[in-house]
C-alpha positions in Angstrom: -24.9 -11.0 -45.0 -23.5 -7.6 -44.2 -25.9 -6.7 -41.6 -25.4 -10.1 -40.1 -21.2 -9.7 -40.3 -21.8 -6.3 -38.5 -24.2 -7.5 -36.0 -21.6 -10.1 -35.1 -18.9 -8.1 -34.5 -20.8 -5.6 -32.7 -21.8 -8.5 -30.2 -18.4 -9.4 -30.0 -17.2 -6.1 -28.9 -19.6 -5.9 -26.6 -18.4 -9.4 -24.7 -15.1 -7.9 -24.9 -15.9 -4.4 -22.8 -18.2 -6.6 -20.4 -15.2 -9.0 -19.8 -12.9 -5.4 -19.5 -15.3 -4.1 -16.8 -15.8 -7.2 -15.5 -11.9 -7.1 -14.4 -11.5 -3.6 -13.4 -14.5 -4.5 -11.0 -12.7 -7.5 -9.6 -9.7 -5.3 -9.3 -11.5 -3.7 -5.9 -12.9 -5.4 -2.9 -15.8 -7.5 -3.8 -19.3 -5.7 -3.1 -21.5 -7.1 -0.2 -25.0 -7.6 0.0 -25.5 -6.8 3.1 -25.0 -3.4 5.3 -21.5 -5.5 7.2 -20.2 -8.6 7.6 -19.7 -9.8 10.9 -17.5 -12.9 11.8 -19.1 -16.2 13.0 -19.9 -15.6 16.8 -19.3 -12.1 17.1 -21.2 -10.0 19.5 -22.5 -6.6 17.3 -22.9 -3.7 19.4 -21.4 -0.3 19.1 -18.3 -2.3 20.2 -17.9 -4.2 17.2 -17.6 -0.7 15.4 -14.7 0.6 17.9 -11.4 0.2 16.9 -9.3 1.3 20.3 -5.5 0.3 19.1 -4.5 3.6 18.1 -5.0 4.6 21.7 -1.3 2.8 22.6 0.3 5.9 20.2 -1.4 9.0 21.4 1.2 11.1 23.4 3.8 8.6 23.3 6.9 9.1 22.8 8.4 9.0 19.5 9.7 5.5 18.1 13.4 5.1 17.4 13.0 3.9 13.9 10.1 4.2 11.2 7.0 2.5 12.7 3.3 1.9 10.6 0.5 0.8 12.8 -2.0 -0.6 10.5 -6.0 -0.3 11.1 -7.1 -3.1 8.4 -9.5 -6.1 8.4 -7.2 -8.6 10.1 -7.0 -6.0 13.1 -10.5 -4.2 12.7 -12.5 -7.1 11.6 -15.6 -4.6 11.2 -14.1 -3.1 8.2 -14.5 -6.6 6.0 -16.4 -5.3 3.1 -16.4 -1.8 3.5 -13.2 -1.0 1.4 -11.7 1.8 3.5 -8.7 1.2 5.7 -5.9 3.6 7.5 -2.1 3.7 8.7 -0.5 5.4 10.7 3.5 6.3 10.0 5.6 7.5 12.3 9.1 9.1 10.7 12.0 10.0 13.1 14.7 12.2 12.1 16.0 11.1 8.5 14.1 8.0 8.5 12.2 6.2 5.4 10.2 4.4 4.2 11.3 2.3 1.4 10.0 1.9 -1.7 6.9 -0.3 -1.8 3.7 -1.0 -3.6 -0.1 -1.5 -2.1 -1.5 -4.2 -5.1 -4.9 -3.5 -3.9 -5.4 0.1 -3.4 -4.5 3.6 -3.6 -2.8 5.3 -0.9 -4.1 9.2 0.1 -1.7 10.6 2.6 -2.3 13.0 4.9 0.8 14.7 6.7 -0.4 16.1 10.0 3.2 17.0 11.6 6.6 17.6 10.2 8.0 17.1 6.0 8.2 14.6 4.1 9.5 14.2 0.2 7.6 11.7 -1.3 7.0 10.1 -4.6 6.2 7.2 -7.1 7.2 6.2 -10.4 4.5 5.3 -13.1 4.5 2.3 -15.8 6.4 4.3 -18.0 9.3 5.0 -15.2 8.6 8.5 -15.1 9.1 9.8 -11.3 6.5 12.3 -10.0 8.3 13.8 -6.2 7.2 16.2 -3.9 8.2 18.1 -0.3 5.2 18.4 1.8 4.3 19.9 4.5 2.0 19.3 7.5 -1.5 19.8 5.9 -0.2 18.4 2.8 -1.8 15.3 0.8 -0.9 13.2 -1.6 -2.0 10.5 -3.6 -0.3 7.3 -4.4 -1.8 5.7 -7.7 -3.1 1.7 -6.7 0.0 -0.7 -7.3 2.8 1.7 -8.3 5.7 1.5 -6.4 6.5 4.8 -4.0 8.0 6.0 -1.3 8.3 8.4 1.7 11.5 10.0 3.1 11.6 12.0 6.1 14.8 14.5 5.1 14.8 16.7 8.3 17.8 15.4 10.6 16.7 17.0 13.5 12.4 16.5 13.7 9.7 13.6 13.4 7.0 13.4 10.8 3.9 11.9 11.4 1.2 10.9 8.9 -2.0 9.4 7.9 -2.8 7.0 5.2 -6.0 6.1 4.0 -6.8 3.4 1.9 -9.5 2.2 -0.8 -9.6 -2.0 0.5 -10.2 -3.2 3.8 -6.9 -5.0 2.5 -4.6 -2.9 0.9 -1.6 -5.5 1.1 2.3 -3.9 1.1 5.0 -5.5 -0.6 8.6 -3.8 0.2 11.0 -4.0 -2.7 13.6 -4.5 -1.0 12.3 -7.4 1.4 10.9 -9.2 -1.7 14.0 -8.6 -3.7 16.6 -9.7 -1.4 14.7 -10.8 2.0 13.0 -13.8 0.3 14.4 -17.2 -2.0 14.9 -15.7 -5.3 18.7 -17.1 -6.9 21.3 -15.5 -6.1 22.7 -15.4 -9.4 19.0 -14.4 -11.3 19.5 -11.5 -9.2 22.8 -10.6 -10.1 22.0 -10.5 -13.6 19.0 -8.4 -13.2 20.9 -5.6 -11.2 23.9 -6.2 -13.5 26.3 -6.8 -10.6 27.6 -9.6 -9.0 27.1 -12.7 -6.6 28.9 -10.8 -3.8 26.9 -7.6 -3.7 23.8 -9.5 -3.4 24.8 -11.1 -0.7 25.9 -8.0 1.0 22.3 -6.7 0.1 20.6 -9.6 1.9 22.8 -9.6 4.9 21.8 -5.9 4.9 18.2 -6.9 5.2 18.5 -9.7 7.6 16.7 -9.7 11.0 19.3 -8.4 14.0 19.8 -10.6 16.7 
C-alpha cells in the first residue's frame, strides 16, 4: 500500500513539472516545423530575406525627439518563427525613453554611439542602473519594466536592441496608465493623489494637435 501511495505521488509530481515546463515553453514563440514560414502568396527569393527599411536612417540627420524603428514580424514578415527581432533607438540630447516592459522577450542592448543610464527594477522592486558607454551592452530581463535615459544635454545616443520573439510587444507605463480608459478615481487611489493630478497627467500624455 506504501509502494502504491509513493508511486502515486511520484506520478503526480511528475504531471506537475511537465505542466511547469509545459508553460515556460509557451512562454516563447511557438517552435515551427519547418525551416520559415512564408505568408500565403509570397514570392521567396533572396528578397523575401531583405529587410531594406533601415536604409531611410543611415546618415540622416538626427530626429528632434526619441525615435525607435522597429524590425519585427509585422514589418519583416520573414522573421515569423524565427524568434529574433531588432530596434533601433535614436536619443537626442537629454531625451528618454520611458519606462516600459517587452511581455514577450528580453531586450540585449547594444550602445554603438553616445551614453546612456539605463536600468530595470525586478519583482522584488529592487533597481539594478547603469552609465554606459558606446560598446556597452546590457541586458533587460523578459517582462520587467526598464528604462533608458540619455543624460548628455549636448550629444545623441544611438543604439541597438535585439530581441528573443519575432514579437517582442512594448507596453509604456505611462501610455497604459494614463493614455488609455482606466477610472479616474481607481487611479487616484493607486498613486495616492488626487482626481486633478490625473487629469494633469493624461493631458500631459495626450496627442498635440
Amino acid at each position: 500500500m506504501a509502494s502504491t501511495t509513493s508511486t502515486n505521488k511520484f506520478f503526480f509530481f511528475l504531471l506537475l513539472a511537465s505542466f511547469a515546463i509545459a508553460q515556460v515553453a509557451k512562454a516563447g514563440d511557438a517552435d515551427i516545423t519547418s525551416d520559415f514560414l512564408a505568408p500565403a502568396g509570397a514570392i521567396v527569393d533572396g528578397n523575401f530575406f531583405t529587410y531594406t527599411g533601415m536604409r531611410s536612417i543611415v546618415n540622416a540627420k538626427p530626429p528632434a525627439n526619441f525615435t525607435v524603428t522597429k524590425v519585427s514580424m509585422a514589418e519583416f514578415p520573414a522573421l515569423n518563427g524565427q524568434s529574433v527581432s531588432y530596434a533601433i533607438l535614436q536619443f537626442p540630447a537629454s531625451t528618454v525613453n520611458p519606462p516600459h516592459i517587452h511581455p514577450r522577450s528580453a531586450e540585449l542592448l547594444f550602445l554603438t554611439r553616445g551614453s546612456l543610464q539605463v536600468g530595470f527594477v525586478d519583482t522584488t522592486n529592487k533597481l539594478y542602473t547603469q552609465t554606459l558607454l558606446a560598446g556597452d551592452m546590457f541586458v533587460f530581463p523578459k517582462g520587467l519594466v526598464h528604462f533608458q535615459y540619455n543624460i548628455d544635454p549636448e550629444n545623441i545616443a544611438l543604439a541597438i536592441s535585439a530581441f528573443g520573439s519575432a514579437s517582442a510587444g512594448t507596453q509604456s507605463l505611462p501610455a497604459t496608465l494614463f493614455a488609455t480608459n482606466i477610472d479616474e478615481n481607481i487611479l487616484a487611489k493607486s498613486f495616492k493623489t488626487d482626481v486633478a493630478t490625473i487629469q494633469a497627467l493624461k493631458a500631459g500624455l495626450a496627442p498635440k494637435a
